[in-house]
C-alpha positions as CSV (number, residue, x, y, z in Angstrom):
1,X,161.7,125.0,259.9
2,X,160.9,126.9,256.7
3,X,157.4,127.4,258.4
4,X,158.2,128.4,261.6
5,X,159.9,131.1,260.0
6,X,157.3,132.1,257.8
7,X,155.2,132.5,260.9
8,X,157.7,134.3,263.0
9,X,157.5,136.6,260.1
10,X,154.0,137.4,260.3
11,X,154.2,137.8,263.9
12,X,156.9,140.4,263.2
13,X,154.3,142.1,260.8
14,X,152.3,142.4,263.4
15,X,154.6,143.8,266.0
16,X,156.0,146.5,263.2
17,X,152.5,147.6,262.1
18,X,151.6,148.3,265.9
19,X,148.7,145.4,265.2
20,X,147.8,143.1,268.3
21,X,146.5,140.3,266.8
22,X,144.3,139.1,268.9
23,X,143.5,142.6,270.5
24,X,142.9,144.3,273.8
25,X,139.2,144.2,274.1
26,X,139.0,140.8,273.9
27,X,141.9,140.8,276.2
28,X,140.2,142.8,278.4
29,X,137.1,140.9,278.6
30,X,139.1,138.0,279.5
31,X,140.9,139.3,281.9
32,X,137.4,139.4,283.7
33,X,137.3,136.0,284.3
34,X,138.8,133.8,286.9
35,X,141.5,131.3,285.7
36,X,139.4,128.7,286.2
37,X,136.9,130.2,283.7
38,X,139.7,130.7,281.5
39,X,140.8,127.5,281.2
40,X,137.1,126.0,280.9
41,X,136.2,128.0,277.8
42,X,140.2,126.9,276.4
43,X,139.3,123.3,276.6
44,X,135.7,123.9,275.4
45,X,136.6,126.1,272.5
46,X,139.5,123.3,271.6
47,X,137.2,120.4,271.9
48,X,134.9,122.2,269.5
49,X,137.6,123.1,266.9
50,X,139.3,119.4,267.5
51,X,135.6,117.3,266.9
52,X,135.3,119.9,263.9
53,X,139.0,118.6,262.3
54,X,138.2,115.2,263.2
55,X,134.7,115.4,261.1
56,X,136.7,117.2,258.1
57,X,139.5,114.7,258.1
58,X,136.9,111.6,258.0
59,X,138.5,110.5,261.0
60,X,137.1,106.9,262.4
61,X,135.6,107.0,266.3
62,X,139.0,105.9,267.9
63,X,140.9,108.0,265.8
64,X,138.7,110.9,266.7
65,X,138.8,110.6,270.2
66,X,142.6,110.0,270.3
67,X,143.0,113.6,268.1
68,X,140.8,115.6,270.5
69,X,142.0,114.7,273.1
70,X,146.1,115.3,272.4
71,X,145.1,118.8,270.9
72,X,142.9,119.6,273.5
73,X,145.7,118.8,275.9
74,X,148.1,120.9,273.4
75,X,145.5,123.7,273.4
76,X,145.8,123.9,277.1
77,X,149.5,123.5,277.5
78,X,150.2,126.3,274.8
79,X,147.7,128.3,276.6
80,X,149.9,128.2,279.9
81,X,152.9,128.6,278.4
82,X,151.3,132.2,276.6
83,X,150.0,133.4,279.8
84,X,153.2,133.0,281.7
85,X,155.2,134.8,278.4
86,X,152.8,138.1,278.4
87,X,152.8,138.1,282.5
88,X,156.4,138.7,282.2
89,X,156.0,141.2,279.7
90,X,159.4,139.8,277.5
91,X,159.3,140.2,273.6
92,X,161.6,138.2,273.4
93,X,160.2,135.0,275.6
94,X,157.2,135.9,273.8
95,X,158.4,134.8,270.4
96,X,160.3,131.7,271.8
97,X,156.5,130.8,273.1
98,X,155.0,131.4,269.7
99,X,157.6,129.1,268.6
100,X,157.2,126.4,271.1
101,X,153.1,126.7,270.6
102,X,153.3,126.1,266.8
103,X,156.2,123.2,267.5
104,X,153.6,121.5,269.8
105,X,151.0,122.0,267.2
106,X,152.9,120.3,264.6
107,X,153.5,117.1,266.8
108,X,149.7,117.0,267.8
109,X,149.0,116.6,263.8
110,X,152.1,114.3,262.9
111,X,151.2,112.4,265.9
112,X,147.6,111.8,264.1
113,X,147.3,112.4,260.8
114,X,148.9,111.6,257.6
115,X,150.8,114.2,255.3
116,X,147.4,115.2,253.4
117,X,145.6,114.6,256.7
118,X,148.0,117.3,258.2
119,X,147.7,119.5,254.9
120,X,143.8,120.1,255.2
121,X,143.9,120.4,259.3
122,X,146.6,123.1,258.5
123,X,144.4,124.8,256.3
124,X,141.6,124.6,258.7
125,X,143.5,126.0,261.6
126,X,144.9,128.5,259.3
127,X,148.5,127.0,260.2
128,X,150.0,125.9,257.5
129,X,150.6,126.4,253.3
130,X,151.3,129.7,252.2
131,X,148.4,131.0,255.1
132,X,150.8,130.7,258.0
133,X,149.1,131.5,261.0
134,X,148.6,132.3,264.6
135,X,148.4,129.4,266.4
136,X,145.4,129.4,268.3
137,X,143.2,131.8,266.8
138,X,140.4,129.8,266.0
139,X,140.3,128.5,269.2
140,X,140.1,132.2,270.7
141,X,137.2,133.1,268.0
142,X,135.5,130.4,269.4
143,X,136.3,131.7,272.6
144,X,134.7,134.7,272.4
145,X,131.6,133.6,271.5
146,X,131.4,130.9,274.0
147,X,132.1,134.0,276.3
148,X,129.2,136.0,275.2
149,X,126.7,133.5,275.9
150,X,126.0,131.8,272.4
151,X,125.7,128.0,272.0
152,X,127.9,125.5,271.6
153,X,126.0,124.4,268.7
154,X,126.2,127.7,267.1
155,X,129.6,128.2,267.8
156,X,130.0,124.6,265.9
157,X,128.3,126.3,263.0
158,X,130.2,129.7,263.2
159,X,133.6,127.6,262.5
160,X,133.1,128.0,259.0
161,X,132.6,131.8,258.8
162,X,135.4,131.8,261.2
163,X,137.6,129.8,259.4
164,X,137.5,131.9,256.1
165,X,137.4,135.0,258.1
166,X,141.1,133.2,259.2
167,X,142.0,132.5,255.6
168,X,141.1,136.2,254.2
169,X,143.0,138.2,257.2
170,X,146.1,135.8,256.5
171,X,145.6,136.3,253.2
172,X,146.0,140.3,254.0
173,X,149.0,139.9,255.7
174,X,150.6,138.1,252.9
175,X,149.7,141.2,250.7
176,X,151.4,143.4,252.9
177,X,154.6,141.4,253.5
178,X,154.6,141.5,249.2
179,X,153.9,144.9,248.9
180,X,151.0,144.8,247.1
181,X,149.3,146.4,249.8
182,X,150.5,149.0,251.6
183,X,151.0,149.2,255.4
184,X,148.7,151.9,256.2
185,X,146.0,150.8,253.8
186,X,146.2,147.1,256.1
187,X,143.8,148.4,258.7
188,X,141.2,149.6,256.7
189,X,140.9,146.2,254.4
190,X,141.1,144.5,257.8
191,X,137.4,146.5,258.9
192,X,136.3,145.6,255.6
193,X,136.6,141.8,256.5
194,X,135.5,142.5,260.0
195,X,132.5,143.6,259.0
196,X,131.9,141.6,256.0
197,X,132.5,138.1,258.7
198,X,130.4,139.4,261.0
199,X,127.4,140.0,258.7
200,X,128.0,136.5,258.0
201,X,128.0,135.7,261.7
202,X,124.4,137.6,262.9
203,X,122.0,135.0,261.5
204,X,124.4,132.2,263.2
205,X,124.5,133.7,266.6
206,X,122.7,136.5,266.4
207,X,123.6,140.5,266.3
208,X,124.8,141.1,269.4
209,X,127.1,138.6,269.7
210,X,128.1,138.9,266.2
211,X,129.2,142.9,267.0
212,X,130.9,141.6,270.3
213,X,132.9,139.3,267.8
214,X,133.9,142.4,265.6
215,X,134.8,144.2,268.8
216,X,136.8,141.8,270.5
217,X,139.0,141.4,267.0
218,X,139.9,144.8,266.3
219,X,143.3,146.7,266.8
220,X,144.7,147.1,270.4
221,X,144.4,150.8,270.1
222,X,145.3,153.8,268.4
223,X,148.3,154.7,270.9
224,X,149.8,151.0,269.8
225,X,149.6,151.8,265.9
226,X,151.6,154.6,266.6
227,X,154.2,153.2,268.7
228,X,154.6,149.6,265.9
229,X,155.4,152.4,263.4
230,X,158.4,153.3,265.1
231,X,159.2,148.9,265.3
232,X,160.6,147.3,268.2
233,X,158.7,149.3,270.7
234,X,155.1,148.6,269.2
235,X,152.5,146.7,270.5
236,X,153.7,142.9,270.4
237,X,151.5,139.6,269.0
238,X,149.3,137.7,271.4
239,X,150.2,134.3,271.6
């Protein structure tokens, strides 16, 4: 429970600093597609992320195939349950979905792994130790780059960059909920990563999509920084 309140409190962070974590342009852009397409690059961008767990963890053939499959299934599910929370437009059914995402999460790895097992996916998936979260992220990195066209076996060998980029921006956030960084300096350090990930990216999947990455990950807007300022009327977490 500790946890889940840790990342509830990020997600608040968000929501008070106006930031949409997973922001508009890549919103946008998937907003383009039909829901079928949706749902095809969820399941692809899971069963990427899951085989990639499954080959950290030294999982065994059956084991493997028994993981993917239940987060795959999780991925999907948690995906439904997000679209139907920002269709109605609630805050507050929004946070009880972020909630109920992580929850499933959690059972996916306890119903798999062991406790170091779980301690390493969490750390992976940017879910868990003092890095709490946004469930889902990786998947939606992945995602995005499935989206513009690159590879399945470059987005395979993006997950690294991806995952670190996950670790550094938590990483920021923790800052900022100490106080050793300040609010407003949040979105500048959060370029600086931006950029520095996706120089990492270009030689993986080339420039373009690389830039399409930074774009898709950057605030929701000017107008929504503003408004989080204020709090509870500011631009609200993706889920």
């Amino acid at each position: 429970m500790a946890g889940w309140r840790r990342v509830v409190g990020l997600a608040a962070l968000f929501a008070g600093m106006g930031i949409v974590a997973f922001a508009a342009p890549a919103e946008q852009e998937r907003q383009k597609q039909s829901p079928e397409e949706q749902a095809k690059l969820t399941k692809a961008a899971a069963t990427l992320v899951g085989k990639y767990v499954a080959r950290e963890l030294s999982l065994g053939p059956e084991e493997t195939k028994k993981f993917v499959k239940t987060y795959v299934a999780e991925r999907e599910a948690a995906e439904k349950r997000s679209a139907k929370a920002r269709e109605a437009g609630d805050r507050e059914a929004s946070m009880a979905v972020f909630r109920e995402n992580q929850k499933g999460l959690q059972g996916v790895l306890e119903a798999n792994l062991n406790a170091d097992q779980i301690k390493k996916a969490e750390s992976i998936l940017g879910t868990g130790g003092g890095r709490r979260g946004m469930f889902g992220g990786l998947e939606r990195s992945a995602s995005a780059l499935l989206r513009s066209k690159v590879a399945e076996n470059n987005v395979e060998k993006a997950l690294p960059v991806l995952i670190k980029h996950q670790q550094e921006q938590a990483a920021l956030f923790a800052k900022a909920r100490s106080g050793e960084i300040a609010r407003e300096e949040i979105g500048t350090k959060l370029q600086e990563l931006r950029e520095k990930t996706t120089k990492e990216l270009a030689p993986i999947i080339g420039e373009e999509a690389a830039n399409a990455w930074q774009k898709g990950t950057g605030f929701g807007g000017r107008r929504g920084a503003q408004r989080g300022r204020g709090a509870p009327g500011g631009a609200q977490p993706r889920q």
